[in-house]
N, C-alpha and C positions, 0 to 999 in steps of 0.2 A: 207683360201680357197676363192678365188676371183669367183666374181656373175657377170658373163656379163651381165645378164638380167637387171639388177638394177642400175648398171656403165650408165656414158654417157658421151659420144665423150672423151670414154676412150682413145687411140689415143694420144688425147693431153693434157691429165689429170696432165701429171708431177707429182707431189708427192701429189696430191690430193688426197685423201681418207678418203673414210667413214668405218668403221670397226663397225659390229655387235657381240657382246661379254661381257661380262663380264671384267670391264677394268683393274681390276688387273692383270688377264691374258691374255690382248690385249696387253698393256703395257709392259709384262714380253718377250713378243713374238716378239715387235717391239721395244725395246730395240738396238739388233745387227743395224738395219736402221738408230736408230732415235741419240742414243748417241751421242751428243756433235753439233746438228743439229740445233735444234728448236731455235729459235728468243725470241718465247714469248709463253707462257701456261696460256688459262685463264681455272681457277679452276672455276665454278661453282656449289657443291657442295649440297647434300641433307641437309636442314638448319634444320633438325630432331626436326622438331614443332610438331610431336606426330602425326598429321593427317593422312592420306590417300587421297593421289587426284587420277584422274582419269588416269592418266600416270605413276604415282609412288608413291611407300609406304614413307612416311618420318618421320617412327617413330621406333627408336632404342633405344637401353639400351644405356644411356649416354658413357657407356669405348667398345661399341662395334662402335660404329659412330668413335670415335678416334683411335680405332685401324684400321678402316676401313680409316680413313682419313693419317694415320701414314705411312703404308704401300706403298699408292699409292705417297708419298710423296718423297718417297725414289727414286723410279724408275722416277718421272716426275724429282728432280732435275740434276739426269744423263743425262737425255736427253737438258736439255738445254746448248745451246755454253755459254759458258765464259763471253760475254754479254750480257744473254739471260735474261730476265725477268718470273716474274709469277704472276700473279692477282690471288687472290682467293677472292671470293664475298660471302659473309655474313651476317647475323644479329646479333641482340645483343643477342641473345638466345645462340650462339655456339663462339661467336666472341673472347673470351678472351682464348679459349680454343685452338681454330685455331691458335691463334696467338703466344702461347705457343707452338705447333708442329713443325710449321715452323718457330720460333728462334732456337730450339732443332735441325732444319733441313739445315738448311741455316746459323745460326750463327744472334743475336742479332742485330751486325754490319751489315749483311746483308740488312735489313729490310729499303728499300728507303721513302715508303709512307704509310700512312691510311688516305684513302681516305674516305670522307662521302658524299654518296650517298643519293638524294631526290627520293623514288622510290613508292611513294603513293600518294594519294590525302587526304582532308580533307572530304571525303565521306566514305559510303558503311558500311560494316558489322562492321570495326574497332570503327565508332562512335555510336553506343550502347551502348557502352561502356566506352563513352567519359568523365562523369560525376565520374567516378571511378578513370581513367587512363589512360596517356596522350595517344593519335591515335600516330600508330604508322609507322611513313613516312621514316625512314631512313635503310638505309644500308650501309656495310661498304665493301670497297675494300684493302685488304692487296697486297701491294708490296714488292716485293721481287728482289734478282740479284742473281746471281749465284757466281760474285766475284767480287771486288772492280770495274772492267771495265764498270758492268751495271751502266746507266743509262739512265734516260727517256728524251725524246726528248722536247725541249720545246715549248709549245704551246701557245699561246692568243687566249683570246675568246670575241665575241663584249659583250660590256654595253647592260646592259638589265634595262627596268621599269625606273624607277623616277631617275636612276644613267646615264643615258645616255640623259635622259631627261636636267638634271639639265646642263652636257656639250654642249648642242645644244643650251640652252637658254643664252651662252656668244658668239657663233658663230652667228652671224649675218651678214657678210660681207664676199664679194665672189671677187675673183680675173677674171675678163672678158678677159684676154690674156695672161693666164698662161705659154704658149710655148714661149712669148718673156721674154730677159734678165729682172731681178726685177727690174730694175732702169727704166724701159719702164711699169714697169703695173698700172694697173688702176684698185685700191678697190672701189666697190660701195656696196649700202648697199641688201641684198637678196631681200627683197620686190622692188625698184627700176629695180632690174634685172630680176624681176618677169612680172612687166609691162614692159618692153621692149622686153619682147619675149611674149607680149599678153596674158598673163597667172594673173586671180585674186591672189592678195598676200592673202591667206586665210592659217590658221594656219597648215592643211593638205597639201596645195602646197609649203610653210616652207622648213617643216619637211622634203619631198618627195627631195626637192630639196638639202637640207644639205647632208641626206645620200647617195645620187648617186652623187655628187661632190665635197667628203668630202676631197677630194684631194685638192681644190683650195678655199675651206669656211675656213675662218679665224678672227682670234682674237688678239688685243694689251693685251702686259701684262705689269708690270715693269721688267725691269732689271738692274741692277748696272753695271754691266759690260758694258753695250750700252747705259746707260743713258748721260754719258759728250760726245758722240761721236754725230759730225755732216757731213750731205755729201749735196752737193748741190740738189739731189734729195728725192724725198719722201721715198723712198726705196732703202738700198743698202745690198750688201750680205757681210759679215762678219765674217772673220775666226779669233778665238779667240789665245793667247798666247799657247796654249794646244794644237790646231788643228781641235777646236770645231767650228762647220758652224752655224750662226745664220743667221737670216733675220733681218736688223734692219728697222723698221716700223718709223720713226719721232718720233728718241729717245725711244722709245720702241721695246719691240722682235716681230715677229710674227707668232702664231700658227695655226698651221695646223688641223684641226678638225681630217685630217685621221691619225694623230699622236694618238688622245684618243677616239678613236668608241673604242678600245676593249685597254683588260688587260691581263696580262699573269695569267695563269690557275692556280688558287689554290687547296685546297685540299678540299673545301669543294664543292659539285656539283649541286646545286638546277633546273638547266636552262632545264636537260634533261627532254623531257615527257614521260610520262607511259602513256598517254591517248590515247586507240584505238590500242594497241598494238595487236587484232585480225587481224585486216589488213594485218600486215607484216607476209610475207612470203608467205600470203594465205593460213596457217594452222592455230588449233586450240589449246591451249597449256594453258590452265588456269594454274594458282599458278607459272608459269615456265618459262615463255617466259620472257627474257632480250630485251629493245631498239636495237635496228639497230643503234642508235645514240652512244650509250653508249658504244658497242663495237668497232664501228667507232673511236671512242675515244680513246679507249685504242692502238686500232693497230696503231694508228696515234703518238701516245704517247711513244711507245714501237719498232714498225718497221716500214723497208722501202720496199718498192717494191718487190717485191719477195723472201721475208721472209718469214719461214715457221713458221707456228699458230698450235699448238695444243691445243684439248680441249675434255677432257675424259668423260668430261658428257653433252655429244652434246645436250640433250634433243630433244627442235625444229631444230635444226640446225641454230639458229643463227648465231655462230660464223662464220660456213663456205662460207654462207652466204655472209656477210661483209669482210671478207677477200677475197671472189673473187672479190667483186665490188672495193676493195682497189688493184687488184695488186698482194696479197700475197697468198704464197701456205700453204695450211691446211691437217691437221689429223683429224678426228674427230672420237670418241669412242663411241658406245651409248647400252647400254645392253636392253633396253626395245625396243617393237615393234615400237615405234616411230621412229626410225632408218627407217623403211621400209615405215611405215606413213607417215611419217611428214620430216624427215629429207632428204629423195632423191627426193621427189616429189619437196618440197623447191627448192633445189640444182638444178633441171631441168630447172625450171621456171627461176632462177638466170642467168644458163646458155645459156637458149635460149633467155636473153633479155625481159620476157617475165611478169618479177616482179617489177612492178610503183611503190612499196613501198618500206618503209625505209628511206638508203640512196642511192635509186639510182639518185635520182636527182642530189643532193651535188655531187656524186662523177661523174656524166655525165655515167654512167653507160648501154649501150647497149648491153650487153651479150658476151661471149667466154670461150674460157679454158674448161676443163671437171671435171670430176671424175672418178674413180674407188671405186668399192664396193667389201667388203670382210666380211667374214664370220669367227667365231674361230670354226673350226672343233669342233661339237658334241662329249659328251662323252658318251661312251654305256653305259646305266645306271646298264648293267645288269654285265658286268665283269668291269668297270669302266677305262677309256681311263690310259695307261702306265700299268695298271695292267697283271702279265701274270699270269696263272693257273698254279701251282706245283700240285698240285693234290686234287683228290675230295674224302669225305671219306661220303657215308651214308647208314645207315639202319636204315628198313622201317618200321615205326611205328605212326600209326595215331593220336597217343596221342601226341607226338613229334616233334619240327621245324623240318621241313625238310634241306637238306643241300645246298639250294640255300639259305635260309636266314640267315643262319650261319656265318660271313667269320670271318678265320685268316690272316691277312694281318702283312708280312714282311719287313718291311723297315722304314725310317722317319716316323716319326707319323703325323707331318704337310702334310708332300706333301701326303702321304694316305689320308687324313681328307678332301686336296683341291680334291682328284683325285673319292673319294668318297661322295663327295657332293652332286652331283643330285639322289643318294641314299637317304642320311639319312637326310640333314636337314630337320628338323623340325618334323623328325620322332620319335629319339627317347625319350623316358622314361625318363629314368636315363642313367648317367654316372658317374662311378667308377673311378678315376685315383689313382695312386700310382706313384707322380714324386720323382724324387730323390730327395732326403731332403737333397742333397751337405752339409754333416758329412765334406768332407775333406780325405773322404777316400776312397781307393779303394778295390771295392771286386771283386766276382770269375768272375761274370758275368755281371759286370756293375764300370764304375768309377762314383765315388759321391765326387768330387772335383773340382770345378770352382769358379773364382770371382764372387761374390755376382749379383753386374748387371749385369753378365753374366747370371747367371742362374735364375733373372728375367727379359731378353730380350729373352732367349729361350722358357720361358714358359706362356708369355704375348701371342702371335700371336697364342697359340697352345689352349689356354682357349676361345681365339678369336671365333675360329673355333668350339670347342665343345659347345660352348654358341648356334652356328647357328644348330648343328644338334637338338639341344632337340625341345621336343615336347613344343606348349604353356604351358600343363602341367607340364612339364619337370622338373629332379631336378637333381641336379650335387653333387656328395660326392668326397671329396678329401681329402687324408691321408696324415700329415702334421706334424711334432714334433715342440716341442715348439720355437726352434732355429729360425724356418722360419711362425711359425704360424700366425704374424703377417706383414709380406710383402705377404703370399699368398692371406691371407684377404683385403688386399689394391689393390693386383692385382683385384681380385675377385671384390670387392666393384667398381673399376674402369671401371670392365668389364659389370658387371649382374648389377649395380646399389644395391648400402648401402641397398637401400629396399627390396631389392629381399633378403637378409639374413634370414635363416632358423634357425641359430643359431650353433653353437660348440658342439659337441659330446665328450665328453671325456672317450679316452679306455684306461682301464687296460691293459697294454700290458703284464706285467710281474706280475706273484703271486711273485716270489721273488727277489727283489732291487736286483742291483747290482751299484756299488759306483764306481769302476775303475777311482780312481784318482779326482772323483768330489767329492765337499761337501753334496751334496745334492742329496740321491737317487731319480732315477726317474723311475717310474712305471706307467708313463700314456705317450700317444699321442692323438692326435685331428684328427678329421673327423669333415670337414666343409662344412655346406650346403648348396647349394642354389637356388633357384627357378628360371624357366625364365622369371615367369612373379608369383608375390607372391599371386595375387588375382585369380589365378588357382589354383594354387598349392595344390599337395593333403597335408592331416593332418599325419606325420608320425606316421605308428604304428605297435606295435609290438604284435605280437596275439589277443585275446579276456579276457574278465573280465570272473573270475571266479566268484560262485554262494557268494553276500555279507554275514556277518556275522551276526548276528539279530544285531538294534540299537535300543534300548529303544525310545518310540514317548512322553512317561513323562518326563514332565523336570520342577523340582522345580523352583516358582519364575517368571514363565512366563503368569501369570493370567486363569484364568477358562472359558472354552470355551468348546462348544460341539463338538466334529465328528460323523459324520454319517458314517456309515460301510455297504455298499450296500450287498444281498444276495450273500453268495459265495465268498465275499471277503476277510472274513480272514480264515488262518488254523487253526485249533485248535491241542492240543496236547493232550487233555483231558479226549479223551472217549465222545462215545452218550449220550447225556442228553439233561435238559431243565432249563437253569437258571432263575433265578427270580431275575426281576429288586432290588435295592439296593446299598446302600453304601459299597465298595470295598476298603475303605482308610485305607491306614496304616501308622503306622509314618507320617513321613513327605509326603509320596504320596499321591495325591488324585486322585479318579476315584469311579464315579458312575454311575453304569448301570440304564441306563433310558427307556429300554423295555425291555421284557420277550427274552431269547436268545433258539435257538433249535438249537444244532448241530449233525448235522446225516453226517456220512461216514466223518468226520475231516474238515468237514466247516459248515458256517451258512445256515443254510434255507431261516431266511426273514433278511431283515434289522436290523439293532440296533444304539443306540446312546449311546454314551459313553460322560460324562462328569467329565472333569479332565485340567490338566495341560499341555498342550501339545508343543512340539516343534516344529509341523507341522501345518498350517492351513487347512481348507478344501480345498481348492484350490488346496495345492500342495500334501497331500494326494491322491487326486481324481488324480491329474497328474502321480504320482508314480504308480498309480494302473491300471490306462489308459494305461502305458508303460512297463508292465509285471512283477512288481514287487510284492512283497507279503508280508501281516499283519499277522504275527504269535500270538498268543495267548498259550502257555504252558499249561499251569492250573489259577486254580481260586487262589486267585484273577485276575480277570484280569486286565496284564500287557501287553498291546500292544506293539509287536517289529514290526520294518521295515525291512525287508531283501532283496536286490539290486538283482537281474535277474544277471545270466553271460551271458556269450556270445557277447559280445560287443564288437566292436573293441576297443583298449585298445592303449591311447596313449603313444609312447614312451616318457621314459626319456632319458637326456642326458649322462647320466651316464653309459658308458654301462661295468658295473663290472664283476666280478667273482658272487661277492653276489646277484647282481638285479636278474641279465641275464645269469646266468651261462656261461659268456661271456670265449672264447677261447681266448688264449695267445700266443705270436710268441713260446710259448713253446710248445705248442701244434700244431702250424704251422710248427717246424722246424720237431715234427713227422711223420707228413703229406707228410713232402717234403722227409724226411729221407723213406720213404716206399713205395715213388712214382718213385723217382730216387735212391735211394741209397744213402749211406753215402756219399760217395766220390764227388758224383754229384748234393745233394741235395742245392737248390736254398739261394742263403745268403736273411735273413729278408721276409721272402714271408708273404701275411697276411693269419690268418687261416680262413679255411672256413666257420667258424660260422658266423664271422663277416661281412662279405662279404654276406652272406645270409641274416644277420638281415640287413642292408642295402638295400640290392635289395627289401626284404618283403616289407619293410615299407613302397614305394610308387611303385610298378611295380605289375601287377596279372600276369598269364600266359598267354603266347605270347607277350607282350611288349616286345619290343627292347632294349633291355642294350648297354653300348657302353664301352669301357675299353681302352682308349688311349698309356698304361704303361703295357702290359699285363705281363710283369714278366716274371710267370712261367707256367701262365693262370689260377691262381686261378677264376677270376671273369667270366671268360668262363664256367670252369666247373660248378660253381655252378649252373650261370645263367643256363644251358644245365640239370643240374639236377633239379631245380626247374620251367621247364616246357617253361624256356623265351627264344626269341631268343637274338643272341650276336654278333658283330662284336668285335673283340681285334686285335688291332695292337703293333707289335713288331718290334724293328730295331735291337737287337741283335741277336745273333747266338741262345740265346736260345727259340726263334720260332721255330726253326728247333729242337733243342734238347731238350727240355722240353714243350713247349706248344703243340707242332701237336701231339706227342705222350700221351701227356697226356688228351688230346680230344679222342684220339682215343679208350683209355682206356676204357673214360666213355661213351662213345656211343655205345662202347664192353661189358658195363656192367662189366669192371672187375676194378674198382674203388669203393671200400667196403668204403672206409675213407672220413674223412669229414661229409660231409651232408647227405651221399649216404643213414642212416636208417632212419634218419627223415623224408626225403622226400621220402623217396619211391622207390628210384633208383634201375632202376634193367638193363636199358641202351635202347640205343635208338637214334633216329635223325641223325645227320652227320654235315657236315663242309666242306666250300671250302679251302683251303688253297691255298691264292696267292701272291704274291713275286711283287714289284714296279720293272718294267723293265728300267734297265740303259738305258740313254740316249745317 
């Protein structure tokens, strides 16, 4: 959606443009244009150092930045021609990672340069820290081609410092009549030609003089070749056996100073400056902004004259920038407000001539050419852009999501996930998935057979995407059998980061084995967990502690020490009375009452102290009692118990059995399904609704947002709908339509008895949108 307002001397913009959006879907969009087009792509990249600067967040889970990086990588290599290059800029923090995607992407053999890059000073916040570990000045440039045909153009750059110094201190002799034949010139020495045009020889008039007539300053060297050769004059010109032109000097060569002022361009780059770089452009760009020189460089390096530049993360708009002042036509991408900020205001000033920084000096740069601004069409957050309505189902009940926060969605699970984004990232709760565990086999409703990196390059970009909707508290369950339990874990570790692991659930899935040709029955699956962030993350768990058992506070062996017993604080079992202090020891126990005890209505009146053996100090006594626990006494003797308070949330084990958790089995799911649909129709492998409940419990209350990317049969809907939360579940098979909408409808009908329906209370309620991803 192009912006007149924001464009300028659109007109004669040619393929200039700024595009504000999201660049994986700028990129997916401009695709049909750009294929097979672009010259050169400089990647500039979030270098996800954990911070937050002022323009941008740069801090992702380590496998969500590569899948972020992975993606865009795809579609920028389609878009460059055949000798098209791509810079991507980096530090050491991501660099070995980067350079892994694009060998993966481009091919090994692709890969032209690594470039290193001087991009700091020996100042500022880095040297604090200088005495620990080295300051850190460098960055890298990865090069790339698209196919054998790239490559970079070759460049020279002049002597810098004490290396340029060192060739001016053999040049000391200037040629006074360079336009006549050599056999007619006359060398004299610089200083000599200094005072003849009235000018002191002082070491700055030297210097001044060498480099603005480095063309005619020269120097004798030896040479074997010109050594036995003689001409009647002092100088004669010389073409060698080969066709090589020397100067012969009186039996020596002569050089030319404008021969070594510069070197062809290596790969390591120290000369550019980073100092002042608020200047350029006239905007402000801390953490972000790249040299004008730097990319000068590269375009200079990579294309010619009206060659097209893209660059998907415009940030300040340097790149586009420097490629108007060069000549070449640009794309530029930029998803944050900086685009409107900083990027066309730039571009205006560029345009109108109007920007003394940079390189507009170097390039003679007086203004022209334009741009055009464009926009990616907004998506309605509320029916989500491609989605269409099939139908709405709710009733009204205030205890209940209502049916706008409900959706069942029909189609791809990925492009639902992108089309539903300004929805739920970061919204919700939990996510439940149930991906095919690719058996090799095909059932009623579903095939579960593909090659192995097939079915982890399907299900990499789709964990991508659920990683961005959870909430920072967020926790992701996913149901897995042992076959693939550990590439889902590698995905997983890759995506959320190793840390973020909550650990393996192990489910009884069957009370009774079945062997079908294996050696080894197998009666369990895994549910693996994981946080988005593990230092949020709730503690999972499952119900509350029931009332403890009494546990003796005497324990043989542990020395003699007092407790105090404050008024009230212990029960007695004993009946009203009034004890008298005294030794209470028998056998091997010891305990004796050291004041007078009155207990009325089954506890103490005042204090007492008891001296005995004990396995508690006073300290964590007084703690136990502080936290609503209770000191039983029976009878006399007294024998103090400890007994635990229930009511406590109660952490789950991983274990989730038949024996712990009276855990449900797909044999109990397959009856679920058998009286939901029918025999005929009833759903292959669905999970039963216990399990899926204990799940959701253990970190989501009511109203949280569930999310079910695999919905099945929509087990994880209903429950979630019966346990009080709301749900998105997306489906791309037919049985959306045929088991999941009806079976929502059931329980919002109240006529879904099975399952969870008596625990929780169901008796129906809420609703659901049911919408369908519209062909394109």
């Amino acid at each position: 959606m192009f912006d007149a307002a924001l464009a300028h001397r659109a007109r004669v913009a040619g393929d200039n443009l700024v595009v504000q959006g999201e660049n994986l879907a700028a990129l997916a969009a401009l695709t049909p244009r750009l294929a097979g087009r672009v010259k050169c792509v400089y990647l500039d990249p979030p270098y996800n150092t954990g911070g937050a600067f002022e323009h941008y967040d740069d801090a992702r889970a380590h496998g969500a930045w590569l899948s972020l990086l992975r993606d865009r990588l795809e579609l920028l290599h389609a878009m460059l021609r055949p000798d098209g290059l791509l810079f991507a800029q980096i530090d050491d923090r991501e660099v070995a990672y980067l350079q892994t995607l694009l060998d993966e992407r481009f091919g090994r053999e692709r890969r032209v340069a690594t470039i290193v890059v001087k991009m700091s000073e020996l100042s500022g916040v880095k040297m604090t820290h200088a005495h620990r570990r080295l300051p850190k000045l460098k960055e890298y440039l990865l090069v790339y081609g698209r196919s054998p045909t790239a490559a970079l153009r070759p460049l020279r750059q002049e002597k810098q410092g004490a290396k340029l110094d060192r060739y001016l201190g053999y040049y000391t002799r200037i040629i006074e009549n360079p336009d006549e034949p050599p056999e007619a010139w006359r060398v004299v020495p610089l200083a000599a030609h200094l005072a003849a045009h009235g000018i002191a020889p002082s070491p700055t008039a030297l210097r001044t003089l060498q480099l603005a007539e480095r063309h005619r300053v020269v120097y004798r060297t030896n040479n074997a070749l010109l050594a036995g050769l003689s001409f009647p004059t002092k100088i004669a010109r010389v073409t060698s056996p080969g066709g090589v032109e020397y100067v012969w000097w009186e039996g020596k060569q002569m050089l030319f100073l404008a021969d070594h002022c510069d070197e062809p361009l290596g790969d390591l780059w120290s000369d550019i400056s980073t100092i002042n770089l608020n200047k350029e452009g006239g905007v402000s760009f801390p953490k972000g902004k790249k040299p004008e020189a730097l990319l000068a460089r590269l375009l200079e390096l990579a294309t010619a004259p009206g060659d097209l530049v893209l660059d998907p993360f415009a940030g300040s708009g340097t790149t586009g920038a420097v490629a108007l002042k060069l000549g070449r036509r640009f794309v530029l991408i930029e998803s944050g407000a900086q685009a409107v900020t900083h990027v066309v205001p730039r571009l205006r000033r560029v345009v109108d001539g109007a920007d003394a920084h940079g390189v507009t000096r170097a390039t003679g740069w007086r203004g022209g050419s334009g741009f055009r601004f464009a926009r990616l069409a907004a998506a309605k957050p509320r029916r989500g852009a491609g989605l269409a309505e099939v139908r709405r189902l709710s009733r009204r009940d205030p205890h209940a999501a209502e049916a706008d926060e409900n959706l069942l969605v029909h189609g791809d699970n990925l492009a639902a996930l992108a089309l539903l984004a300004p929805r739920l990232d970061g919204r919700v709760r939990c996510v439940y998935i149930d991906p095919p565990y690719n058996t090799g086999r095909a059932f009623s409703h579903y095939d579960d057979a593909q090659p192995v990196d097939a079915w982890s390059d399907e299900l990499r970009p789709r964990l991508a995407a659920l990683h961005d909707t959870l909430a920072p508290d967020g926790v992701l369950f996913a149901s897995i059998d042992d076959a693939h339990l550990v590439r889902i874990v590698l995905l997983l570790d890759e995506l959320f980061g190793a840390a973020n692991s909550l650990g393996r659930l192990v489910w009884e899935k069957k009370r009774k084995a079945s062997f079908r040709g294996g050696k080894l029955a197998s009666v369990t699956e895994f549910v693996v967990a994981y946080a988005k962030d593990h230092a949020h993350a709730p503690t999972l768990i499952y119900g509350t502690t029931a009332r403890g058992k009494p546990h003796p506070l005497n324990h043989a062996g542990n020395g003699v020490r007092t407790l105090s017993f404050p008024a009230g604080a212990v029960r007695f079992g004993c009946g009203d009375q009034s004890v008298a202090p005294g030794d209470m020891s028998t056998g091997n126990v010891i305990a004796r009452l050291l004041d007078a005890v009155t207990i009325r209505r089954g506890t103490n009146v005042g204090p007492f102290r008891l001296e005995g053996e004990w396995r508690y100090s006073q300290a964590r006594l007084d703690l136990a009692l502080d936290g609503g626990d209770e000191v039983v006494i029976e009878r006399l003797p007294f024998r103090p118990n400890h007994v635990k308070r229930g009511g406590a949330p109660r952490k789950m084990k991983n274990l989730l059995s038949v024996a712990h958790y009276d855990m449900a089995t797909y044999e109990d799911a397959a009856r679920e399904s058998e009286a939901l649909f029918g025999k005929g129709a009833a759903f292959d492998y669905p999970k039963p609704e216990r399990l899926v409940a204990t799940l959701l419990q253990s970190v989501t209350r009511p109203g949280d947002l569930v999310l079910d990317a695999y919905a099945g049969s929509g087990t994880t809907a209903a429950v979630a709908h019966k346990l009080g939360r709301r749900w998105v579940a997306i489906e791309r098979g037919e049985q959306a339509v045929t088991h999941c909408a009806p079976r929502l409808a059931r329980v919002t009908a109240g006529r879904d008895p099975g399952g969870v329906s008596d625990e929780a209370g169901w008796t129906g309620g809420g609703g659901f949108r049911f919408l369908r991803i519209r062909a394109s």
